[in-house]
Phi, psi and omega in degrees: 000113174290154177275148184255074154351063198273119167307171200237112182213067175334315209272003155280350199276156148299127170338309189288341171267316180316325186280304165304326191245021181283122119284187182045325176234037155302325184298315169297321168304311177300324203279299153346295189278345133316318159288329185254004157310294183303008162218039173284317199260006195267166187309326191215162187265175059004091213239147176239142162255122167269153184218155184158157185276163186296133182085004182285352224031039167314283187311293184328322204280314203289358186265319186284328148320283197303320173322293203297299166303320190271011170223015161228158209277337181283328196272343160328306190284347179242341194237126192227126173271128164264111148190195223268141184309174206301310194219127166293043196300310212269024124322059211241003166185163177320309196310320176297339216259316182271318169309309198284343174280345190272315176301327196273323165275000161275314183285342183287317189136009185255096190303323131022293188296315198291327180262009164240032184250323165284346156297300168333309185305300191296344170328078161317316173295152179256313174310310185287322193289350164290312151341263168334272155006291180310280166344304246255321186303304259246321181288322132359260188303324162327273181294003141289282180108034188217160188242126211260178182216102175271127190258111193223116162313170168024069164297343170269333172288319177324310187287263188343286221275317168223006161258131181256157189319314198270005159256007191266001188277300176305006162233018154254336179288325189286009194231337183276298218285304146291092190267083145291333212219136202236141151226123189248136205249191185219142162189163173309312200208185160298149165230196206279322207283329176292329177249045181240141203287315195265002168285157203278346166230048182315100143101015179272338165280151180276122181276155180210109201262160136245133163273171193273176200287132169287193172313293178309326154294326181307301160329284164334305193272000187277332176285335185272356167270022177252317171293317200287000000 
């Protein structure tokens, strides 16, 4: 019989196998939900990029995250996750950027999002219709009475593809000046916009790197998906 080759698509597991077969990277998880226990009540946020090589478990972790919050009861209650599919082509500027967590949260179930991502929509302008967006974000987490985390894959294509200086400058006073919102990204690596001294979020994400699995994590993890 030839062997069959099954892509690896986490974001496809049902919870409970994602949840039986997450290894290796408890340690990272714990550090990440311990961070956002401590600025569950604080004035400013804290926003993090995982980094890490493909297949490192960037996406499980950030799936298994959302899990986590939605199922313990203290960070639930402070926290509402957005997030975002794995890849993002129609991200092409803050305004897309913010439209689509109001579409990812209509479809989550919040009627709220939904009539102000059709405002957003109906908006012909890209500034009002960004603009619109905020508004729209900002009433949301107030009445949940939650800070909402946008959970974003590849954030360096985001950033490459639609933020330009001056709009990665408006979205960083918007993650400062009000802190509803938190972002925890995804890359390969730091990428040029995180490091460069006069770019607007020179050194502002917390890196939480992974590296890759030695053996012993390999086993581990080769064994609990051999078991579900």
């Amino acid at each position: 019989m030839p062997l069959v080759a099954h892509k690896y698509m986490p974001q496809e597991m049902a919870a409970s196998e994602l949840q039986a077969t997450f290894a290796a990277r408890e340690h990272t998880l714990e550090y990440l939900l311990n961070a956002l226990r401590g600025q569950s009540a604080s004035k400013s946020l804290t926003s993090y990029l995982i980094t890490g090589p493909r297949g490192a478990g960037k996406t499980t972790l950030v799936l298994m995250l959302r899990l986590r919050l939605r199922d313990d009861p203290a960070l639930s209650k402070a926290w509402l996750p957005v997030l975002f599919p794995e890849e993002c082509p129609a991200i092409t500027s803050l305004r897309d950027l913010l439209v689509t967590a109001l579409r990812i949260l209509a479809d989550d179930g919040y009627p709220e999002a939904a009539e102000w991502f059709e405002k957003a929509e109906r908006e012909s302008d890209d500034e009002r219709s960004q603009d619109l967006a905020v508004a729209g974000l900002q009433p949301i987490a107030n009445d949940q009475n939650r800070r909402l985390i946008l959970l974003i894959e590849n954030l360096d294509m985001v950033f490459e593809r639609g933020l330009d200086r001056r709009t990665q400058a408006t979205l960083r006073r918007l993650l400062m000046t009000d802190p509803f919102l938190m972002i925890i990204g995804t890359a390969v690596r730091v990428f040029e916009a995180l490091k460069t001294y006069d770019e607007a979020f020179f050194n502002y994400f917390c890196p939480v790197p992974l590296e890759r699995l030695d053996d012993r994590q390999v086993r581990e993890l080769m064994s609990r998906r051999a078991k579900y």
